[in-house]
BAFI-3210 file (N, C-alpha, C; in Angstrom, 3 decimals, decimal comma, padded with zeros to 6 digits):
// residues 282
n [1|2|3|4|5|6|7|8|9|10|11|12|13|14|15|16|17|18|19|20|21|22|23|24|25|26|27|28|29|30|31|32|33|34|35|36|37|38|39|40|41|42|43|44|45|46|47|48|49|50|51|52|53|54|55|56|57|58|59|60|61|62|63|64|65|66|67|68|69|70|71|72|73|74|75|76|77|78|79|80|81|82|83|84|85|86|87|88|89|90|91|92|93|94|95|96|97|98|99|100|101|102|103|104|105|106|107|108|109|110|111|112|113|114|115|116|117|118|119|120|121|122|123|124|125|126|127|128|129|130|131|132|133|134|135|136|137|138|139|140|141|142|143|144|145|146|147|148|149|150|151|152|153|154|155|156|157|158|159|160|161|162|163|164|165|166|167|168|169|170|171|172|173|174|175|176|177|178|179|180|181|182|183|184|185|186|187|188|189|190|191|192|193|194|195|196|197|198|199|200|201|202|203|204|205|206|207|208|209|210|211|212|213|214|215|216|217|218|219|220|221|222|223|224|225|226|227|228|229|230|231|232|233|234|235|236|237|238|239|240|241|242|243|244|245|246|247|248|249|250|251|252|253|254|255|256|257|258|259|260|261|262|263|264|265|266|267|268|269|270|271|272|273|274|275|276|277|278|279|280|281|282]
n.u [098,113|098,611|098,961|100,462|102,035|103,437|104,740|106,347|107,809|109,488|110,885|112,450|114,315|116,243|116,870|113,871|113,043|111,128|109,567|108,403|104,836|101,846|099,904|097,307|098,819|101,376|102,194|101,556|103,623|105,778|105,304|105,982|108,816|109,943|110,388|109,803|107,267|105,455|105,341|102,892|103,022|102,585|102,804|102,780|099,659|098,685|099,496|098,060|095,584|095,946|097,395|099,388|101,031|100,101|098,087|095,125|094,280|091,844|090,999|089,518|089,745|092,458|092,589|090,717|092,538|094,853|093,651|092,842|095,418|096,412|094,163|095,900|098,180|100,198|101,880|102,563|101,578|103,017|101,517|101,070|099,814|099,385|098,980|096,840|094,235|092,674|092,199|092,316|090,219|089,847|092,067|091,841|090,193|090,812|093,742|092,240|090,794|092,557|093,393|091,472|091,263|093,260|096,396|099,227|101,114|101,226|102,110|102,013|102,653|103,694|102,838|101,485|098,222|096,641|099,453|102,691|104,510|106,833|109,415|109,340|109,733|109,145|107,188|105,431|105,467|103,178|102,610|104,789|103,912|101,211|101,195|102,687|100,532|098,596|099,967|099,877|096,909|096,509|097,493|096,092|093,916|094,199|093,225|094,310|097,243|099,434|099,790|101,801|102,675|103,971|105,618|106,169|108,492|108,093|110,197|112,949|113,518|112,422|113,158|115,841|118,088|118,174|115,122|114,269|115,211|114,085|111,858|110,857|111,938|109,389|107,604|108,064|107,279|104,946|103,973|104,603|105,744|108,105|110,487|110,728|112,535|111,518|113,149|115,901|118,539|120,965|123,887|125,634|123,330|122,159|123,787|123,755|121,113|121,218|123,570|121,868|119,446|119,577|118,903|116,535|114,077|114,374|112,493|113,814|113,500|114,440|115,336|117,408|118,857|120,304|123,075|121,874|123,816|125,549|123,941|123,130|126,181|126,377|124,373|122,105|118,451|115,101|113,396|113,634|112,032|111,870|111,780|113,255|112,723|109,790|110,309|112,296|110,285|108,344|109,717|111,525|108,460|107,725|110,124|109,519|107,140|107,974|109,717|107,867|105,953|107,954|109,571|107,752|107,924|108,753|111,118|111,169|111,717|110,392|107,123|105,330|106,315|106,582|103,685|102,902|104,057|103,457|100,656|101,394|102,273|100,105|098,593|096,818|095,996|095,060|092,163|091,556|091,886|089,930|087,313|086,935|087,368|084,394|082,932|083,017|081,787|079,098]
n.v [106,794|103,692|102,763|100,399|100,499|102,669|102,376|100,173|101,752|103,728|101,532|100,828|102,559|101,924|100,957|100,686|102,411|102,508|103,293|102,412|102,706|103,443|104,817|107,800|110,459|109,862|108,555|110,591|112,123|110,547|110,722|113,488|114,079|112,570|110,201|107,428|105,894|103,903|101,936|099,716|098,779|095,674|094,611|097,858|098,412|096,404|097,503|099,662|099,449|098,995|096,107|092,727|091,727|089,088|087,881|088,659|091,044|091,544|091,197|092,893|095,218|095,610|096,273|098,850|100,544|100,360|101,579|104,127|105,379|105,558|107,083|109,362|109,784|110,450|108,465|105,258|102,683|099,985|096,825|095,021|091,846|089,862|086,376|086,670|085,647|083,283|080,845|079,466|081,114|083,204|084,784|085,890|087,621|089,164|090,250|091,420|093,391|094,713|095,985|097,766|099,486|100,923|100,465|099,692|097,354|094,557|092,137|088,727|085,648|082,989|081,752|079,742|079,775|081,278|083,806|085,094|088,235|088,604|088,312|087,162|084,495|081,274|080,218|078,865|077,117|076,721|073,809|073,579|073,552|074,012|077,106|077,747|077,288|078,940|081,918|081,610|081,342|084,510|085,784|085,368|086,342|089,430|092,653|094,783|094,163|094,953|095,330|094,538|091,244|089,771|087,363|086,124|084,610|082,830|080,317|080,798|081,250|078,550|076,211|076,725|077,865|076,391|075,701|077,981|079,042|077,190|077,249|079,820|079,846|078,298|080,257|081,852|080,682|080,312|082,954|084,928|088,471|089,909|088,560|087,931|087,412|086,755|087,622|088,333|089,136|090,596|091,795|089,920|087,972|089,020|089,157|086,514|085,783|087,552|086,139|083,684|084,070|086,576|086,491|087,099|089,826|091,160|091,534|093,602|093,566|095,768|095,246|095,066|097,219|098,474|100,264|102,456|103,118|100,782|098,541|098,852|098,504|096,036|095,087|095,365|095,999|095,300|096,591|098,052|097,923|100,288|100,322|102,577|105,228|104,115|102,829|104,904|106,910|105,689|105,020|107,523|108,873|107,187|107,646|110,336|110,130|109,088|111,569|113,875|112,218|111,990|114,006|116,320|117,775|118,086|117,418|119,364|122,588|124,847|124,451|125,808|125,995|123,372|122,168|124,485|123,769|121,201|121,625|123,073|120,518|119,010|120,116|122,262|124,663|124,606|123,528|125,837|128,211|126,495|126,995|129,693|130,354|129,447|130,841|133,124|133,478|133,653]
n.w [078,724|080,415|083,567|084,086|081,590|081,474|084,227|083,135|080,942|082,663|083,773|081,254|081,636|083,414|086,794|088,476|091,469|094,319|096,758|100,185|101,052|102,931|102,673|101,114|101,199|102,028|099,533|097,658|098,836|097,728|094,998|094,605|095,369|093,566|092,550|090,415|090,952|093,037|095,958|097,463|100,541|101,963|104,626|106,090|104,886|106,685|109,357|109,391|110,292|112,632|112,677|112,602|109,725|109,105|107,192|107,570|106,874|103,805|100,696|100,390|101,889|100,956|098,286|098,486|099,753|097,839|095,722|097,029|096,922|094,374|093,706|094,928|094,072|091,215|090,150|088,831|091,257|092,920|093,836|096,662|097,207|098,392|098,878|096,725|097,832|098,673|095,758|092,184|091,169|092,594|092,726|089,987|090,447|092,076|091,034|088,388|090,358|091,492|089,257|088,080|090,665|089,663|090,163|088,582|088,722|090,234|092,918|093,658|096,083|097,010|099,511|102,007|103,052|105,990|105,459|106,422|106,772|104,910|106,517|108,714|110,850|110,730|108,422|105,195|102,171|099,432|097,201|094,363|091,689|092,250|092,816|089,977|088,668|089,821|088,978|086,208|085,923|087,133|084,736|082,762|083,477|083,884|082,245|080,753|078,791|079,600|082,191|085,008|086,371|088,993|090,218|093,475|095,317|098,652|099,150|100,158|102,739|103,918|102,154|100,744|098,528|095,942|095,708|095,314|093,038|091,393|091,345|090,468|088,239|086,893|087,539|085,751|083,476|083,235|082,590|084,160|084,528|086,069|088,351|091,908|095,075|098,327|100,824|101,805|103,449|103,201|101,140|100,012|099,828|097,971|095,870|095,044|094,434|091,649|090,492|090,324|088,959|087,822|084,905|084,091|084,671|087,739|091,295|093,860|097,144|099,801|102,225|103,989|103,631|101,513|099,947|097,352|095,238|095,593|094,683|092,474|091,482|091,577|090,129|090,004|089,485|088,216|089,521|092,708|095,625|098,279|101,819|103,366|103,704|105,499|107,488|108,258|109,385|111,165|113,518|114,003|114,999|116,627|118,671|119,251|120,454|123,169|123,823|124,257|126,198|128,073|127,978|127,787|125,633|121,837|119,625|117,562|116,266|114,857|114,376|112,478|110,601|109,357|109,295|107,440|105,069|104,868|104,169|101,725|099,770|100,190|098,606|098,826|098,295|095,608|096,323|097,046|094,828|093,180|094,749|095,231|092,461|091,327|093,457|092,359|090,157|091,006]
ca.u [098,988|098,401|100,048|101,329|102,863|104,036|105,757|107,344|108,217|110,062|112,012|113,324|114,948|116,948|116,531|113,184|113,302|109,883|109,602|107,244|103,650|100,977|098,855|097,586|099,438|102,989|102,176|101,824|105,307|106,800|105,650|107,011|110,005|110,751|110,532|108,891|106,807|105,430|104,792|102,068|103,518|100,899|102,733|102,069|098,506|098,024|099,748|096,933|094,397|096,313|097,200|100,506|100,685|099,616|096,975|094,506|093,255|090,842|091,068|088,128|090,719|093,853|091,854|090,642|094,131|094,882|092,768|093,114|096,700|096,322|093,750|096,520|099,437|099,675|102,747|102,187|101,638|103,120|100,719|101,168|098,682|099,490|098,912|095,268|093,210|091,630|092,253|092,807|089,441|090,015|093,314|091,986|088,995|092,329|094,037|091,029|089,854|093,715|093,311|090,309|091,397|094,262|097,213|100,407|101,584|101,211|103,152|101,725|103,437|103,229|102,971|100,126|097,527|097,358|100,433|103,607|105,375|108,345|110,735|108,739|110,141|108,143|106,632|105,234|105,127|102,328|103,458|105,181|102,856|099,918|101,792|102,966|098,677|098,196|100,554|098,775|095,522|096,897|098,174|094,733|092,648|094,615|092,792|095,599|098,474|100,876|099,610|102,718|102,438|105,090|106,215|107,143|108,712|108,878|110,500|114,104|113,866|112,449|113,869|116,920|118,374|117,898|113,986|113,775|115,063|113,332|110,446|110,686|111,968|108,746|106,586|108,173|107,410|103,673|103,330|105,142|106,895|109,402|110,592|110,874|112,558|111,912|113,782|117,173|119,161|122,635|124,317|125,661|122,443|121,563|125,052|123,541|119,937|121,639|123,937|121,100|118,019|119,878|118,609|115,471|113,848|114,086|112,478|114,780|113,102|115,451|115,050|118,903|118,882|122,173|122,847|121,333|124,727|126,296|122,901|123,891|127,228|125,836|123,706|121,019|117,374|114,208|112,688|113,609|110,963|112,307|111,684|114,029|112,246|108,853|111,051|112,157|109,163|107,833|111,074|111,084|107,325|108,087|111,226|109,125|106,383|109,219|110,028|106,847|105,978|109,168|110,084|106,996|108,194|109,483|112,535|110,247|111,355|109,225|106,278|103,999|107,030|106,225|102,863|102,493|104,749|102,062|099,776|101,689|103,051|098,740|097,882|095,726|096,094|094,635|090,954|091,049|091,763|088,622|086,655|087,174|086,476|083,071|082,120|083,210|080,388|077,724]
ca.v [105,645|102,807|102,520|099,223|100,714|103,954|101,716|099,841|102,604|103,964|100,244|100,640|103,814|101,811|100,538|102,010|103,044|102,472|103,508|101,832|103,593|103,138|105,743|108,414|111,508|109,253|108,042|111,993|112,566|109,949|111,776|114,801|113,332|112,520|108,745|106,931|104,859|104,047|100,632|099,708|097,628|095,186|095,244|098,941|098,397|095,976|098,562|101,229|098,649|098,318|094,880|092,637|091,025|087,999|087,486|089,425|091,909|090,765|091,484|094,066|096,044|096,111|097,026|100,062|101,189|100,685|102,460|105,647|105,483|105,322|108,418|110,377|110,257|109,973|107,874|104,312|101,806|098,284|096,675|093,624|091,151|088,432|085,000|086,320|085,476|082,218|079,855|080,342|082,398|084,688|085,117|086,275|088,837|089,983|090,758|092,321|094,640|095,912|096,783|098,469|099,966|101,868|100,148|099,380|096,040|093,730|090,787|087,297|084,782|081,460|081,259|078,836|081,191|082,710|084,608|086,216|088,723|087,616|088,739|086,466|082,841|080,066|080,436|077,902|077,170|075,447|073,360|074,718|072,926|074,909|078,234|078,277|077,873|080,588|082,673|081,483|082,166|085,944|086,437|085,129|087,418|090,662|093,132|095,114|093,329|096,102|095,449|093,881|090,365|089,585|086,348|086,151|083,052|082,847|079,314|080,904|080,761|077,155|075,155|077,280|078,493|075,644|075,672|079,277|079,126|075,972|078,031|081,057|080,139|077,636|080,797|082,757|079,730|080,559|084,439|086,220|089,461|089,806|087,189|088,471|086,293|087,677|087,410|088,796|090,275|090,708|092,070|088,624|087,501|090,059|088,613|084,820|086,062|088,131|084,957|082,534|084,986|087,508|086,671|087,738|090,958|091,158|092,868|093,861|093,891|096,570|095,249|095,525|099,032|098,806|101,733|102,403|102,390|099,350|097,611|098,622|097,754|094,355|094,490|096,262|095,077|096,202|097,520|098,364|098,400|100,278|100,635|103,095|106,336|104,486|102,661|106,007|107,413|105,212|105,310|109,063|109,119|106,302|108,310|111,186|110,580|108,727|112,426|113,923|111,845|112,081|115,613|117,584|118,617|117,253|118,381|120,497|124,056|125,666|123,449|125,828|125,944|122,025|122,451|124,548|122,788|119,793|122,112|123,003|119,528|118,145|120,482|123,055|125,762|124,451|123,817|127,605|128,731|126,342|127,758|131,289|130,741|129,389|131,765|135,095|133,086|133,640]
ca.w [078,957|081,665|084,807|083,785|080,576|082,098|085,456|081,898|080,409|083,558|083,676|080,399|081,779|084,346|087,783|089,355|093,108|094,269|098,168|100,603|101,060|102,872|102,663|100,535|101,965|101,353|097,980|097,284|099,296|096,982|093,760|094,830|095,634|092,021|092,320|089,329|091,455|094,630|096,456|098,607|101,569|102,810|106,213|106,700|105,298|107,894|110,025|109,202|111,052|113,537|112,983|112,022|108,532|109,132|106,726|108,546|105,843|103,002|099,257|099,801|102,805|100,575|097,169|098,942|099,886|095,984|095,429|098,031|097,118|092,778|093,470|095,384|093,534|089,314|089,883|089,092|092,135|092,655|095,230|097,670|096,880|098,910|097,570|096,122|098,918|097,841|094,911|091,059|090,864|093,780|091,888|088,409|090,954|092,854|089,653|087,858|091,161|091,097|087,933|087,978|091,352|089,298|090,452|087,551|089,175|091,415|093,596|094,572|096,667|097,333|100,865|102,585|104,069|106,072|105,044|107,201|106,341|104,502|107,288|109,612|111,144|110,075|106,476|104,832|100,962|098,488|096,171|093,037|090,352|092,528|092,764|088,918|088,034|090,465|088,458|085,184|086,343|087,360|083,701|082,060|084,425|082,906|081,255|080,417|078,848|080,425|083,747|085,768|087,302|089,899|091,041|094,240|096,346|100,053|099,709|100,413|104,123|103,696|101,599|099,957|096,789|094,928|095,038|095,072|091,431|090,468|091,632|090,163|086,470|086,270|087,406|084,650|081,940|083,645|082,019|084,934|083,763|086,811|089,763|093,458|095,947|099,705|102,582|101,380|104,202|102,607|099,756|099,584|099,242|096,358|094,991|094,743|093,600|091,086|089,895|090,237|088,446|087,307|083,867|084,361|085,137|089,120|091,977|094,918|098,192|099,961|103,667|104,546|103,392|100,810|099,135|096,078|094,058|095,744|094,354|090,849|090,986|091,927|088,683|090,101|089,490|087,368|090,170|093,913|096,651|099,126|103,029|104,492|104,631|105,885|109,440|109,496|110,041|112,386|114,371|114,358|115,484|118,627|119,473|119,227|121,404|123,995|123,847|124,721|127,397|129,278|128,486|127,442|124,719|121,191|118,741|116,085|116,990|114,011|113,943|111,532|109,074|109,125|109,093|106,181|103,980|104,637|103,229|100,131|099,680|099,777|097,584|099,353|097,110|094,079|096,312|097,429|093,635|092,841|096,059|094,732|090,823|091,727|094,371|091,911|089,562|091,654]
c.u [098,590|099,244|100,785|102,103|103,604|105,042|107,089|108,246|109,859|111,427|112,996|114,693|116,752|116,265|115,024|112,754|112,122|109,535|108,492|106,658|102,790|099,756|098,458|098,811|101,410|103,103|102,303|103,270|106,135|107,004|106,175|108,398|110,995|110,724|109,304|107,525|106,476|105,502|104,204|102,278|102,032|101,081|102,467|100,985|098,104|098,450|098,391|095,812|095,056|097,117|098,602|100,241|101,176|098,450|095,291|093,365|092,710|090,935|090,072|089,089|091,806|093,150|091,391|091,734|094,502|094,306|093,056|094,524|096,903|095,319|094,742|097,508|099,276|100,691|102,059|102,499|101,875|102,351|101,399|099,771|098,539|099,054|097,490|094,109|092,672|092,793|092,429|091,372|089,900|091,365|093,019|090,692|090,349|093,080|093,082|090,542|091,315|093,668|092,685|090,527|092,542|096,123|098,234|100,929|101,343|101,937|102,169|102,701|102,764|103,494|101,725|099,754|096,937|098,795|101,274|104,303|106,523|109,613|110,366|109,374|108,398|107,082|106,431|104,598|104,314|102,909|103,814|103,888|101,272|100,124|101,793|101,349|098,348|098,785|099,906|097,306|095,347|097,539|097,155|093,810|092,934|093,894|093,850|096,926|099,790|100,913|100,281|102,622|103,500|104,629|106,912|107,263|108,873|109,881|112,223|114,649|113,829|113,118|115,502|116,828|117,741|116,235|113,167|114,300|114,317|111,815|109,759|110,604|110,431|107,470|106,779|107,683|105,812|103,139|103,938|106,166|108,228|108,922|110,994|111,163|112,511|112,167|115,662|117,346|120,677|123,047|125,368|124,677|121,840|122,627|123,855|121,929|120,253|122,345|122,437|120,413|118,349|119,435|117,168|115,230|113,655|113,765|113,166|113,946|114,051|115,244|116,791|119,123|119,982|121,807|122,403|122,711|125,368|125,248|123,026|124,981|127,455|125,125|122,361|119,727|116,080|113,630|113,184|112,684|112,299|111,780|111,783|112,556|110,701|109,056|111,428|111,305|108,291|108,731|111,114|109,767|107,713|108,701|110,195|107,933|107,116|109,239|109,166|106,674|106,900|109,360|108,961|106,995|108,590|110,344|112,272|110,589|110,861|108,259|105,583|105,061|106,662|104,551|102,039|103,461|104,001|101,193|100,141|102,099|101,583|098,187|096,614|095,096|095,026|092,991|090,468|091,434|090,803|087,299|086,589|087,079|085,011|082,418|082,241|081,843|079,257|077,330]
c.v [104,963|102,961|101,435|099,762|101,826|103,020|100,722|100,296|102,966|102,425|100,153|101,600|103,302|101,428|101,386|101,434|102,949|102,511|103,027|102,905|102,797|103,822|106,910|109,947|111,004|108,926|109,549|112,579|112,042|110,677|112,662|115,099|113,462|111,201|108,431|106,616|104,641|102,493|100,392|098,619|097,321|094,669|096,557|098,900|097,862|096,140|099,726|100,437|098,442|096,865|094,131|091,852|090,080|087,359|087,683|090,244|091,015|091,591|093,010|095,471|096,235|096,789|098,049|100,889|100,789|101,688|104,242|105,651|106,007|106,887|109,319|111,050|109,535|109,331|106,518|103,098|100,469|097,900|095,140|093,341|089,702|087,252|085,055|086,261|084,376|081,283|079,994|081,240|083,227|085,738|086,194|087,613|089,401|091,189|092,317|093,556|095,105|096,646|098,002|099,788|101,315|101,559|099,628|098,115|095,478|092,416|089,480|086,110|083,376|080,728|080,246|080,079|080,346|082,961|084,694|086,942|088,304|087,190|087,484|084,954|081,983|080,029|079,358|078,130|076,236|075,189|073,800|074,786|074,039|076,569|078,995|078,105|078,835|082,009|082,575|082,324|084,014|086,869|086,103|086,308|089,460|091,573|094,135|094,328|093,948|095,959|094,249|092,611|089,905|088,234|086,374|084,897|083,472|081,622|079,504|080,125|079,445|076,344|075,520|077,830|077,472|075,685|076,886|078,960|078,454|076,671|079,215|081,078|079,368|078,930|081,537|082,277|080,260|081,791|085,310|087,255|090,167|088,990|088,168|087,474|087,428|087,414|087,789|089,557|090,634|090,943|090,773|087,559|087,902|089,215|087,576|084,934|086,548|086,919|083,739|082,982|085,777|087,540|087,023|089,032|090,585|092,504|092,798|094,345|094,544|096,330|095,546|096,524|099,125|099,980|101,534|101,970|101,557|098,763|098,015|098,036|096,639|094,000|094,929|095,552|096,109|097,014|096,877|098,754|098,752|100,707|101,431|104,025|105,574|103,632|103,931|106,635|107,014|105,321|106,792|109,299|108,184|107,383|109,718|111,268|109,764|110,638|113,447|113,337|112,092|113,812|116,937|118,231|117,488|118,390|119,024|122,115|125,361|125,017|124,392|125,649|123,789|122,000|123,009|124,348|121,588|120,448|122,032|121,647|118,441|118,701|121,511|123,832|125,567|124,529|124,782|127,865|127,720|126,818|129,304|131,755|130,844|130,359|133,334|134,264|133,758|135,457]
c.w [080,260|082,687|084,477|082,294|081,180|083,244|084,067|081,196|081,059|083,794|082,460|080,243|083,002|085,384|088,708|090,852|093,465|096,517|098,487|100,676|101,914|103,824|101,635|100,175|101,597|100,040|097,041|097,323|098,265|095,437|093,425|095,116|094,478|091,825|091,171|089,821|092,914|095,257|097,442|099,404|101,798|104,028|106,702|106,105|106,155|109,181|110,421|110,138|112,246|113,882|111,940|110,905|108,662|108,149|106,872|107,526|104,475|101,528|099,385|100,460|101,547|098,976|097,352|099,038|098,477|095,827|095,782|097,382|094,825|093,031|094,287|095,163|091,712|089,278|089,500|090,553|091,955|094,202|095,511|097,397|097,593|098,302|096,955|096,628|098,095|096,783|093,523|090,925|091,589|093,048|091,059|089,120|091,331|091,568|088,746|089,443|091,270|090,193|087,703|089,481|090,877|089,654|089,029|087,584|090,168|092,001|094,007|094,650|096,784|098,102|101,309|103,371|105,075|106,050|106,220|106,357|106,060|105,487|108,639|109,943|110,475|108,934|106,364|103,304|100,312|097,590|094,886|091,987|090,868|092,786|091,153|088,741|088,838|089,424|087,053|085,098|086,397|086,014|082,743|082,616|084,077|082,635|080,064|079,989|079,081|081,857|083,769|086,367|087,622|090,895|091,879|094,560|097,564|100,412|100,234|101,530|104,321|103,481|100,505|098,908|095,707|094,496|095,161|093,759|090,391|090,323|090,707|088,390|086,215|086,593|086,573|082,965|082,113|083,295|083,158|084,237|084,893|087,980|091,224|094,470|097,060|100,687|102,110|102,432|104,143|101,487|099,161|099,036|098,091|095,344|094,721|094,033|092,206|089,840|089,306|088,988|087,507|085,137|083,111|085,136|086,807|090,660|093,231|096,204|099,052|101,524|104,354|104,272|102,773|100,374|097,754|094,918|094,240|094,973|093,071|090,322|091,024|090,913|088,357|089,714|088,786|088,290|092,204|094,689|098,070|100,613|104,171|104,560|105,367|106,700|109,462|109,888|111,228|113,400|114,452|115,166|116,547|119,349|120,335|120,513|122,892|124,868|124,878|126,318|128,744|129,632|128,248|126,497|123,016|120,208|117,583|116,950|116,055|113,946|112,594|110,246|108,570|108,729|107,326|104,886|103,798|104,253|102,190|099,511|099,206|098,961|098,160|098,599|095,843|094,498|096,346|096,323|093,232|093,283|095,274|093,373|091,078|092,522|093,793|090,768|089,934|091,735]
res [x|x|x|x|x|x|x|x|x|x|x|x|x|x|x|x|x|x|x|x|x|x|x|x|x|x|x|x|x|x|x|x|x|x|x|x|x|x|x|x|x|x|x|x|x|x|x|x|x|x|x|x|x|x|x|x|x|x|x|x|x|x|x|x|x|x|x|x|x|x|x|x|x|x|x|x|x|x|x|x|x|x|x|x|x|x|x|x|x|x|x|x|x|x|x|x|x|x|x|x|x|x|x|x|x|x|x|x|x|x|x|x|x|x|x|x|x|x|x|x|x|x|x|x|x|x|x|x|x|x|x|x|x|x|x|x|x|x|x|x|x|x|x|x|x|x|x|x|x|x|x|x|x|x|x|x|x|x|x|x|x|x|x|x|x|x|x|x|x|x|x|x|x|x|x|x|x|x|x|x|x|x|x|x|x|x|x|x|x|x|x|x|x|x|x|x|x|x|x|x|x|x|x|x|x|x|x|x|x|x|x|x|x|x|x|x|x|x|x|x|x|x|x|x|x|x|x|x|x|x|x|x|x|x|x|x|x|x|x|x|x|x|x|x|x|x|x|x|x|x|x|x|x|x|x|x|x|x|x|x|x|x|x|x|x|x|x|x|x|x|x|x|x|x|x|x|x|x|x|x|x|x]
***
């Protein structure tokens, strides 16, 4: 089964939970977890460089991390794709090297590049008519007709509600199989997405951190990307070396029990029972 039919599959089951990632080692954590699904933020990939998402990394950078992330965990991945990099070809290569990279779905926006992160002041949107053929283009380029294409809008912050919907239903007339508006920081705002969209499959960018069952009893959404555990991790690791520095010390008072739970948790085991067939061979 495909990743894009399998992440389908999983939707027809109910709302799926899809925690940020971005790395292999978390995309593993998430499987183990129990979550359907993972999602590859393309602010913490352009975290992993060091560097803020701005538009910064290059189709060849985030297709790698697909990649590393699709060989680490057998969940299916929804990736950040930012608007494509480029034009309607770059689009339909974007598309096609996800694919091929192993990834289940993917998001493009229709910000002017370079990009910000959604959460970012000053955004700027291309015009719809050149957005919905982007989205075209991204549903021709396919190989898979299970593999996910996600419409997003940034025009919220912009220009409002009104041409976030105008936006969104004409990228759905365009072959998109769910709409994503982002910049939602309120479960008031989930309300009015919910009213507006709600008749379409939608994905829930989880940046206000609601609870999972307030966001059902709101109507809930095909799929939840969510955020928390990977600010807390970075927030734990600041605090942490805060900690360090000041006091010498930090608040782990078993470290190897941590330790080798990150062994069993990567999978150690299974190379030393391959290590040890082979070498009784010989």
């Amino acid at each position: 089964m495909s990743k894009g039919k399998e992440l389908r599959k999983a939707m027809s089951k109910g709302m799926v939970v899809a925690p940020f990632v971005c790395d292999g080692g978390q995309a593993l954590y998430v499987e183990k977890a129990g979550f359907p699904a993972a999602y590859m933020t393309g602010f913490g990939t352009a975290a992993t460089y060091g560097l803020p998402d701005v538009g910064l990394l290059t189709l060849t950078e985030m297709t790698d991390n697909v990649r590393k992330l699709a060989n680490s965990a057998d969940i299916p991945i929804i990736a950040d794709a930012d608007t494509g990099y480029g034009n309607y070809s770059n689009v339909m290569r974007t598309v096609q090297a996800y694919e091929r990279a192993g990834a289940g779905a993917l998001h493009l926006e229709d910000q002017v590049w370079p990009k910000r992160c959604g959460y970012m002041p000053n955004k700027q949107v291309i015009p719809k008519d050149e957005a919905k053929s982007k989205i075209m283009a991204a549903v021709d380029a396919r190989q898979d007709s299970d593999f996910i294409i996600i419409a997003r809008t940034d025009a919220l912050a912009v220009n409002g509600w009104d041409d976030t919907e105008d936006r969104l239903r004409s990228y759905v007339q365009a072959g998109a199989d769910i709409v994503f508006v982002d910049g939602i920081r309120s479960a008031e705002d989930f309300k009015e997405y919910r009213r507006r969209l709600g008749d379409f499959p939608i994905l829930f960018n989880n940046v206000p951190l609601l609870p999972i069952g307030l966001v059902n009893e709101l109507g809930g959404a095909a799929i939840m990307i969510h955020p928390g555990p990977w600010i807390c991790s970075g927030k734990v690791f600041g605090e942490e070396l805060q900690r360090l520095k000041r006091e010498g010390i930090v608040s782990v008072e078993n470290p190897f029990d941590y330790f080798l739970k990150a062994v069993d948790e990567l999978g150690a085991e299974k190379y030393f029972r391959l290590d040890s067939h082979y070498k009784d061979l010989i």
